[in-house]
N, C-alpha and C positions, 0 to 999 in steps of 0.2 A: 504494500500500500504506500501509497506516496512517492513509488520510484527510488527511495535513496537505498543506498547501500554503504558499506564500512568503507569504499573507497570514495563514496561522494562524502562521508563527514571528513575525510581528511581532507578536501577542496577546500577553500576558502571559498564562497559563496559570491555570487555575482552582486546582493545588497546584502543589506542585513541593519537592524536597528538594537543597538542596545541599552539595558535598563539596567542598573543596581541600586538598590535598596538597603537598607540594615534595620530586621526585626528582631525583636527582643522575643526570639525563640531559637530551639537547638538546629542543627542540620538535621538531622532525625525528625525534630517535629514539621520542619518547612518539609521536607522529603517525603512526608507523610502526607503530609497539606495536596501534594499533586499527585498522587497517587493511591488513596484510598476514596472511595465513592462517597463517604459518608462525609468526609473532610473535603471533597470538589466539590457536593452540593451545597457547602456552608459558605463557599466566596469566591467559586468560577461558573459553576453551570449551574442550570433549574435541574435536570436530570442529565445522570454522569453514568456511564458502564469503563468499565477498566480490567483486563486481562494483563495483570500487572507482572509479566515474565520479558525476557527478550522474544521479540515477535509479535507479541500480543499486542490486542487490539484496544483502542481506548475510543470512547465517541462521548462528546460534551450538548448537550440541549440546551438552545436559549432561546432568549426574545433581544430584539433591538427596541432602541428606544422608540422606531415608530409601530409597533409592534407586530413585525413580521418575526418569522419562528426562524430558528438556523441551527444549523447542526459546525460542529468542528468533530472531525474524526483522525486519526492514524496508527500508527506501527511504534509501541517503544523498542529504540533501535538501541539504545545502552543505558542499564540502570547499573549505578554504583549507590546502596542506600548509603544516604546523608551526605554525600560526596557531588554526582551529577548526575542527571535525567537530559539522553537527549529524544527526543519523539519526531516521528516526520508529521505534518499539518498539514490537513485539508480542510480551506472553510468552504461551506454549501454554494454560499454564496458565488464562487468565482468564477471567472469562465473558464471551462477549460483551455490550458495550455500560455495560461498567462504567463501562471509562475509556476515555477516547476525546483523539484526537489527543497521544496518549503520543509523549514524544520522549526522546532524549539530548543534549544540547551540551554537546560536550566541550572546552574552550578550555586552550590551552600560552601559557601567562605566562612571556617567560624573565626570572630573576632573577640570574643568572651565566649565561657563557659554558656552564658544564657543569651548571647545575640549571636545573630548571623547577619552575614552580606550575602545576599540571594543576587548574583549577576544572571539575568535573561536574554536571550539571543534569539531575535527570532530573524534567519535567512532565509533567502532564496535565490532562486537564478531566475532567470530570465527579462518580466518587463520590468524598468526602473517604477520607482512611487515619485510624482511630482511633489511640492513642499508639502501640499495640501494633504496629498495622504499621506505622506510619513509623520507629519504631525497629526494626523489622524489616528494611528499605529502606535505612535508614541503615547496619544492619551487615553488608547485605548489600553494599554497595560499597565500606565501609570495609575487607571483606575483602579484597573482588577487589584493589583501589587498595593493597594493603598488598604480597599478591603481586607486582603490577606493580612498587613499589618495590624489592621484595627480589631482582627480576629484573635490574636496575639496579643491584642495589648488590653 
Protein backbone atom coordinates (compact mmCIF):
# COMPACT_ATOMS: atom_id res chain seq x y z
CA UNK A 1 0.00 0.00 0.00
CA UNK A 2 1.36 3.28 -0.73
CA UNK A 3 4.13 2.08 -3.09
CA UNK A 4 7.10 2.63 -0.70
CA UNK A 5 9.49 0.39 0.16
CA UNK A 6 12.85 0.09 2.55
CA UNK A 7 14.79 1.53 -0.51
CA UNK A 8 12.37 4.51 -1.05
CA UNK A 9 12.62 5.42 2.83
CA UNK A 10 16.34 5.69 2.30
CA UNK A 11 15.59 8.58 -0.64
CA UNK A 12 15.28 11.69 0.54
CA UNK A 13 11.83 12.79 -0.63
CA UNK A 14 11.08 15.05 -3.55
CA UNK A 15 9.05 17.63 -0.44
CA UNK A 16 8.57 17.15 2.71
CA UNK A 17 7.29 19.55 5.62
CA UNK A 18 8.59 19.33 9.06
CA UNK A 19 7.13 19.67 12.60
CA UNK A 20 8.74 19.36 16.21
CA UNK A 21 7.05 19.79 19.21
CA UNK A 22 8.09 18.95 23.08
CA UNK A 23 5.36 17.06 25.20
CA UNK A 24 5.46 16.41 28.65
CA UNK A 25 5.06 12.62 28.09
CA UNK A 26 7.47 9.51 27.72
CA UNK A 27 8.41 8.10 24.20
CA UNK A 28 6.56 5.06 25.02
CA UNK A 29 3.57 7.16 25.83
CA UNK A 30 3.74 9.41 22.46
CA UNK A 31 4.50 5.82 20.68
CA UNK A 32 1.58 4.64 22.14
CA UNK A 33 -0.50 7.84 21.23
CA UNK A 34 -0.08 6.78 17.34
CA UNK A 35 -0.56 3.43 17.52
CA UNK A 36 -3.13 2.15 19.75
CA UNK A 37 -6.96 2.73 18.44
CA UNK A 38 -8.20 3.77 21.72
CA UNK A 39 -5.38 6.42 22.13
CA UNK A 40 -5.89 7.66 17.87
CA UNK A 41 -9.40 8.08 18.75
CA UNK A 42 -8.72 10.43 21.73
CA UNK A 43 -6.78 13.22 19.27
CA UNK A 44 -6.30 12.03 15.59
CA UNK A 45 -9.33 10.20 14.15
CA UNK A 46 -13.25 9.83 14.95
CA UNK A 47 -12.74 6.17 14.13
CA UNK A 48 -9.02 4.55 13.98
CA UNK A 49 -8.24 0.55 12.90
CA UNK A 50 -4.51 -0.31 13.30
CA UNK A 51 -2.77 -3.61 12.41
CA UNK A 52 0.14 -2.55 14.55
CA UNK A 53 3.03 -5.10 13.08
CA UNK A 54 5.56 -4.35 10.02
CA UNK A 55 3.05 -4.58 7.10
CA UNK A 56 0.06 -3.98 8.78
CA UNK A 57 -2.45 -1.85 7.86
CA UNK A 58 -3.69 1.36 9.64
CA UNK A 59 -6.95 3.47 8.29
CA UNK A 60 -7.91 6.82 10.28
CA UNK A 61 -11.95 8.37 9.82
CA UNK A 62 -12.79 11.85 9.88
CA UNK A 63 -14.61 14.84 9.12
CA UNK A 64 -13.34 18.28 7.74
CA UNK A 65 -14.25 21.27 8.93
CA UNK A 66 -16.91 21.68 6.03
CA UNK A 67 -18.15 18.42 6.97
CA UNK A 68 -17.31 16.12 4.27
CA UNK A 69 -16.05 12.52 5.80
CA UNK A 70 -12.39 11.26 4.68
CA UNK A 71 -10.48 8.51 5.30
CA UNK A 72 -6.31 8.43 5.65
CA UNK A 73 -5.01 4.94 5.28
CA UNK A 74 -1.44 2.89 4.84
CA UNK A 75 1.23 0.38 5.47
CA UNK A 76 3.54 0.64 8.88
CA UNK A 77 6.61 0.32 7.10
CA UNK A 78 9.18 0.59 10.56
CA UNK A 79 8.17 0.41 14.01
CA UNK A 80 10.86 0.87 16.79
CA UNK A 81 8.53 1.28 20.06
CA UNK A 82 9.38 4.67 21.69
CA UNK A 83 12.11 5.35 19.38
CA UNK A 84 10.30 5.95 15.59
CA UNK A 85 7.05 5.17 13.49
CA UNK A 86 7.44 5.44 9.87
CA UNK A 87 3.95 4.67 7.98
CA UNK A 88 3.32 5.33 4.05
CA UNK A 89 -0.12 7.81 3.78
CA UNK A 90 -2.95 7.96 1.70
CA UNK A 91 -5.50 10.73 2.17
CA UNK A 92 -9.00 9.82 0.36
CA UNK A 93 -9.07 12.99 -0.74
CA UNK A 94 -6.30 13.05 -3.42
CA UNK A 95 -6.05 12.49 -6.98
CA UNK A 96 -4.55 9.84 -7.88
CA UNK A 97 -0.97 10.05 -8.91
CA UNK A 98 -0.36 13.47 -7.41
CA UNK A 99 1.81 12.57 -4.86
CA UNK A 100 3.32 9.58 -4.70
CA UNK A 101 5.31 7.55 -2.13
CA UNK A 102 3.78 9.99 0.65
CA UNK A 103 4.92 8.81 4.17
CA UNK A 104 4.97 9.83 7.82
CA UNK A 105 8.04 9.50 10.20
CA UNK A 106 7.39 10.16 13.39
CA UNK A 107 10.47 10.03 15.75
CA UNK A 108 10.34 10.56 20.04
CA UNK A 109 13.59 12.53 21.03
CA UNK A 110 13.46 12.03 24.86
CA UNK A 111 14.80 15.31 26.54
CA UNK A 112 13.74 14.42 30.30
CA UNK A 113 12.63 11.45 31.83
CA UNK A 114 8.87 12.82 31.49
CA UNK A 115 9.01 15.15 28.16
CA UNK A 116 9.71 14.26 24.63
CA UNK A 117 10.59 16.00 21.29
CA UNK A 118 8.05 14.36 18.87
CA UNK A 119 9.88 15.55 15.22
CA UNK A 120 7.06 14.79 12.38
CA UNK A 121 7.98 14.31 8.73
CA UNK A 122 5.47 14.14 6.42
CA UNK A 123 7.07 13.50 2.60
CA UNK A 124 6.49 12.87 -0.68
CA UNK A 125 7.42 12.86 -4.27
CA UNK A 126 6.03 14.02 -6.94
CA UNK A 127 3.78 17.50 -7.40
CA UNK A 128 5.34 20.55 -5.22
CA UNK A 129 2.42 22.24 -2.59
CA UNK A 130 2.36 26.03 -3.57
CA UNK A 131 2.66 28.51 -0.12
CA UNK A 132 -0.82 28.03 0.22
CA UNK A 133 -0.92 24.52 0.89
CA UNK A 134 2.18 23.98 2.70
CA UNK A 135 0.89 26.30 5.01
CA UNK A 136 -2.16 24.54 4.85
CA UNK A 137 -0.20 21.19 6.00
CA UNK A 138 1.67 22.86 8.28
CA UNK A 139 -1.44 23.98 10.31
CA UNK A 140 -2.96 21.05 9.62
CA UNK A 141 -0.46 19.02 12.01
CA UNK A 142 0.21 21.86 14.17
CA UNK A 143 -3.34 21.36 15.17
CA UNK A 144 -3.46 17.61 15.44
CA UNK A 145 0.24 17.94 17.50
CA UNK A 146 -1.40 20.63 19.74
CA UNK A 147 -4.31 18.26 20.67
CA UNK A 148 -1.88 15.42 21.26
CA UNK A 149 -0.09 17.98 23.70
CA UNK A 150 -3.10 19.03 25.59
CA UNK A 151 -3.83 15.38 25.97
CA UNK A 152 -0.74 15.02 27.92
CA UNK A 153 -1.00 17.93 29.78
Amino acid sequence: MGGLSVEMLMKTPDHNVTLSVTIKATPTELYNAWTRVDLLERWLALNAEADVQLGGQYRLENQAEDGRNYTIHGEYLLLEPGVRIVQSFVHSGTVPGTFTHEFLDIQFNPVTPRTTELVLTHGWDGQALDEKGLDALKTSWAYQLDILDAFYS
